[in-house]
C-alpha positions in Angstrom: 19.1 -41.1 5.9 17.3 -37.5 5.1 15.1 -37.9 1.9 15.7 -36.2 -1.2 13.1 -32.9 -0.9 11.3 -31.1 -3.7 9.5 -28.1 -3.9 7.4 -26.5 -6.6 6.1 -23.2 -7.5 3.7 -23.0 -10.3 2.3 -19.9 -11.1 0.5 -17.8 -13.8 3.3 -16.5 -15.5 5.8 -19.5 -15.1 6.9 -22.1 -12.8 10.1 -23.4 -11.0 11.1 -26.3 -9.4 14.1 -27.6 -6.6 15.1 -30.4 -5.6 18.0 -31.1 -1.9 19.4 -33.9 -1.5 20.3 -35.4 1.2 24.0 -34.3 0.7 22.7 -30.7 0.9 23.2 -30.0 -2.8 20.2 -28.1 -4.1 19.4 -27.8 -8.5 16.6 -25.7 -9.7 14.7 -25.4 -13.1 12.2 -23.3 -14.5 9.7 -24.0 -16.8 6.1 -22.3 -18.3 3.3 -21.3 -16.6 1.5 -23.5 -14.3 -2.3 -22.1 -13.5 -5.0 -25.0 -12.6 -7.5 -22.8 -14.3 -5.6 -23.9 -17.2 -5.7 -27.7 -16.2 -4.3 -29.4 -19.1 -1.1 -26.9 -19.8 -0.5 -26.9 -15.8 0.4 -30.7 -15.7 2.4 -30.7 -19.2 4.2 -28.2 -18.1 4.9 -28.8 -14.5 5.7 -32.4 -16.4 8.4 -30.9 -18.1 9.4 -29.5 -15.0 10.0 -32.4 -13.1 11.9 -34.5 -16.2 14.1 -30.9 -16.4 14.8 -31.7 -12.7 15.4 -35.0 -12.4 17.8 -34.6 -15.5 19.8 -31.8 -13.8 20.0 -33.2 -10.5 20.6 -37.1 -12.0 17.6 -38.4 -10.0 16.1 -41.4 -11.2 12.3 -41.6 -12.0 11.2 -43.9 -8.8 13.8 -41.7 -6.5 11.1 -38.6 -7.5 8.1 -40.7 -6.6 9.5 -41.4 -3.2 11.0 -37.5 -2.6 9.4 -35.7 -0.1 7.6 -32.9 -2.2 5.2 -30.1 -2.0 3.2 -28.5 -4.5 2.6 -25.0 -4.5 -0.2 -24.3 -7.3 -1.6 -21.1 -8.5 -5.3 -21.8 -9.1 -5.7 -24.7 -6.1 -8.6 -24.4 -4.5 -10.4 -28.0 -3.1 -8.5 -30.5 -1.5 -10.3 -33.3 -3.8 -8.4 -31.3 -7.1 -5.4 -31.4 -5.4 -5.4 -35.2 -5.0 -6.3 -36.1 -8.6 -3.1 -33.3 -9.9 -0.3 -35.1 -7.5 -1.7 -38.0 -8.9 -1.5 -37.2 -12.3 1.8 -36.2 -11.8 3.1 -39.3 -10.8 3.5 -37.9 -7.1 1.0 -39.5 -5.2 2.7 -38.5 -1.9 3.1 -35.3 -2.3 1.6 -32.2 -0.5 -0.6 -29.6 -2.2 -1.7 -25.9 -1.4 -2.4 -23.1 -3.8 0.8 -20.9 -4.2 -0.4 -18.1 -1.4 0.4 -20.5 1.4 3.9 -21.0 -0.2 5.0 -17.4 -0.8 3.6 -16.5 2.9 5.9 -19.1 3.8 9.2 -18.6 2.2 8.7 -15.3 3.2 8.4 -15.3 6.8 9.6 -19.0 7.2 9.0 -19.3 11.0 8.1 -15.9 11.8 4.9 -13.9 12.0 3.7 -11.1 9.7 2.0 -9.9 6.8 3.3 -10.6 3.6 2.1 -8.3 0.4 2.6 -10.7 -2.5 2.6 -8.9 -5.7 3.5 -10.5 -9.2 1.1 -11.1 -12.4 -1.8 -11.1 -9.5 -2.1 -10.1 -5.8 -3.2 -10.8 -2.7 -2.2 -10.0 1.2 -2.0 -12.4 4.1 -1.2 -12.5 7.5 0.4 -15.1 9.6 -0.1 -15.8 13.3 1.5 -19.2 14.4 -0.2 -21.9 12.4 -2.9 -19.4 11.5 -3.3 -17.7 8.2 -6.0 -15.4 7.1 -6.0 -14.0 3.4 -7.1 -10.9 1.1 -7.9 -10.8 -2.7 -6.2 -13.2 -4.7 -9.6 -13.4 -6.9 -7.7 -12.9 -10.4 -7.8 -10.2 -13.0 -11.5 -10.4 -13.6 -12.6 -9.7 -10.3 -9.7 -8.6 -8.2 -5.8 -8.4 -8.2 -5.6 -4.9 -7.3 -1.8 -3.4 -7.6 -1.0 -6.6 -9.3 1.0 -6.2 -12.6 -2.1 -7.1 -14.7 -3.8 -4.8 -12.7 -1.6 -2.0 -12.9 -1.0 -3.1 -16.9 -4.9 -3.0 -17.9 -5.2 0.3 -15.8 -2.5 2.0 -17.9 -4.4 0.8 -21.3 -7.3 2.2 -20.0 -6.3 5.7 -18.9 -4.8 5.9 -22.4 -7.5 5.5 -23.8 -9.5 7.9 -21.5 -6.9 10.5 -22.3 -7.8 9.8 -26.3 -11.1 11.2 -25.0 -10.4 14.0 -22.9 -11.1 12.3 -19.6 -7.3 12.0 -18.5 -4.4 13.9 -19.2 -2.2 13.0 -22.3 0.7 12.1 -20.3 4.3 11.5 -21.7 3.6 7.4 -21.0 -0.2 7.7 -21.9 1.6 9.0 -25.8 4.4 6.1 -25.4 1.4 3.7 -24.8 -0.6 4.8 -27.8 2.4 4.7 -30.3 3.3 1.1 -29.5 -0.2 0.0 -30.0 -0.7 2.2 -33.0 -3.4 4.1 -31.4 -6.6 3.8 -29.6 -7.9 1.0 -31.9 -4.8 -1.1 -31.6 -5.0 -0.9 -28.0 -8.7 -2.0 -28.1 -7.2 -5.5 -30.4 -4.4 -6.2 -28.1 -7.7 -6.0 -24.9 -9.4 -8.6 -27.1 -6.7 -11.7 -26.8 -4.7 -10.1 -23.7 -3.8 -12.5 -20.9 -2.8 -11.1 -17.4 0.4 -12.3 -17.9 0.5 -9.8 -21.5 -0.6 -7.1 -19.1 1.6 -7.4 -16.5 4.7 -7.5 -19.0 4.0 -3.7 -18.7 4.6 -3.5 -15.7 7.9 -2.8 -15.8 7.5 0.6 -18.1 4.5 1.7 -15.7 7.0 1.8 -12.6 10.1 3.4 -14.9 7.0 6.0 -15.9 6.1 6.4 -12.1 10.0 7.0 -11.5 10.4 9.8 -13.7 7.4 11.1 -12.2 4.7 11.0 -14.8 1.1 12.2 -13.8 -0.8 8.8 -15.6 1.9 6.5 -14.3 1.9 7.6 -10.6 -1.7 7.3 -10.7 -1.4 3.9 -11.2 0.9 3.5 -8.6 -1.0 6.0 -5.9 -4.5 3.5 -6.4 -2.4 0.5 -6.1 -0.7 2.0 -2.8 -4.5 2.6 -1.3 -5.9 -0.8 -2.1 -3.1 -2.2 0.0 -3.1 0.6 2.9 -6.5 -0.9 3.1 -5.7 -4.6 2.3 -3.0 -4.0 5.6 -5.0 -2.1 8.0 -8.0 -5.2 7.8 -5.5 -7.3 8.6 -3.7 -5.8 11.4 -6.0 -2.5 12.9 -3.0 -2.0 15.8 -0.7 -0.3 12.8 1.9 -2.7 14.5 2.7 -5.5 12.2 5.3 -6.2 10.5 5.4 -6.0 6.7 6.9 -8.0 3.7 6.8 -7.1 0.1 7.0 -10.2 -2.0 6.9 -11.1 -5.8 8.3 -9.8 -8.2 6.8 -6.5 -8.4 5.9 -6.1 -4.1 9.6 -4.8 -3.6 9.0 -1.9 -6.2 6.1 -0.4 -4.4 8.2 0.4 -1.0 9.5 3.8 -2.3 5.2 5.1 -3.2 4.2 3.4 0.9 3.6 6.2 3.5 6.1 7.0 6.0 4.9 4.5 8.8 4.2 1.7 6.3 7.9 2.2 5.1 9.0 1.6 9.2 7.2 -1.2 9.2 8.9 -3.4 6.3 10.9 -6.4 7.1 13.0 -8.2 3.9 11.5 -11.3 2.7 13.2 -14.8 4.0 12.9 -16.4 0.9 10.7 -17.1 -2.3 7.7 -19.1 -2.5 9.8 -22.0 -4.1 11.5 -21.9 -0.6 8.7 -21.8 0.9 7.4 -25.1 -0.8 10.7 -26.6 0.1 9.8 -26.0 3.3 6.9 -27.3 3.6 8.3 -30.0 2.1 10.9 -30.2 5.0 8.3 -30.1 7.3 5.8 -32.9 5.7 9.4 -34.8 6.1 9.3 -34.6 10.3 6.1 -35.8 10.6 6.7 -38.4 8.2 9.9 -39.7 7.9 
């Protein structure tokens, strides 16, 4: 008989959760964000998660503690870590990566390819048979270039640097100012922000872009370079094909050059497939 399967995808603004059963019949949940920098709100939330699902999909507690299941984590970075969370969530059998490997593989399943995953971070990869190599993915502080925090900080920023003179008072550099009630405001909201409160202006940057503000399209323009440059280290034939992923990836096809645009393929799936998947696969080789 095929075991019952679950997948998980925790991330840094939320996570999500499915379970198949053997039947065919797959039930997802979502639940809050799931970030093993943030160790203790990680497992109570991913927790949650898996009482949502086994509600939902009227699996008992032991029948989850026998599922095949992988873990796909945003924040997972030693094998030892990994160990000591599926063990603290009661799945001692389960499979663990960090949630790059998950979204490279729901998105180009069995294929090859480079997938350009971009949501509240970032980060590129490429995928040749069972090898993967990887770009950025270092977080806000340090990295996650055309990410939505990314692009969300660098709006605050240029607002401000319009306030002095040093960037043009855009339409959207005004809008900015007059929800935060000016430079200072802007300044408090830097002071407590989380990427995930930066990327929630995502949204308005790319409407900005669309109507073809100066400030916004700069955002988008640097965003576009860091991954011209993120794909060419990866693949220096110009020949590879190309997957935006996430929730924001898709939204940057329409600001790629010409011969990027030729190269896009559509994603296969999300990286909650993608743990299901590799859930699948941990299956065969142990059934």
């Amino acid at each position: 008989m095929r075991p019952v399967l679950i997948g998980i995808d925790g991330g840094g603004s939320g996570s999500r959760a499915a379970c198949l059963l053997p039947d065919g019949h797959r039930t997802e949940v979502t639940g809050g964000p799931a970030n093993v920098s943030l160790r203790e709100e990680a497992l109570n939330n991913i927790k949650a998660l898996l009482v949502a699902l086994c509600t939902k999909a009227g699996l008992q507690r032991e029948q989850l503690a026998e599922a095949k299941c992988h873990i796909g984590l945003a924040g997972v970075l030693e094998d030892q870590g990994a160990k000591d969370i599926a063990v603290a969530l009661g799945l001692p059998k389960a499979t663990m990566s960090d949630d790059q490997i998950t979204t490279i593989t729901g998105a180009l399943a069995d294929g090859d390819g480079i997938v350009v995953a971009i949501g509240t971070g970032s980060f590129l990869g490429r995928k040749q048979g069972e090898h993967i190599r990887r770009i950025g993915g270092w977080g806000l502080a340090l990295g996650d270039e055309a990410s939505g925090a990314w692009m969300g900080r660098r709006a605050l920023s240029l607002a401000l640097k319009s306030c002095d003179g040093l960037a043009p008072v855009t339409a959207f550099a005004r809008r900015i100012l007059d929800r935060f009630d000016g430079a200072a405001g802007v300044v408090r909201f830097s002071l407590r922000a989380a990427p995930s409160d930066y990327a929630a202006l995502a949204p308005e940057i790319l409407q900005a872009a669309g109507q073809g503000d100066d400030m916004a399209l700069s955002i988008l323009r640097d965003g576009v370079g860091y991954l011209q440059a993120g794909i060419a280290v990866l693949d220096d034939t110009g020949t590879c094909p190309v997957c935006l992923a996430g929730g924001l990836g898709p939204h940057y096809a329409g600001f790629l050059p010409h011969d990027l645009k030729e190269r896009l393929i559509p994603a296969a799936g999300t990286a909650l497939d993608g743990a299901l998947l590799m859930a699948a696969r941990n299956a065969e080789f142990d059934p």
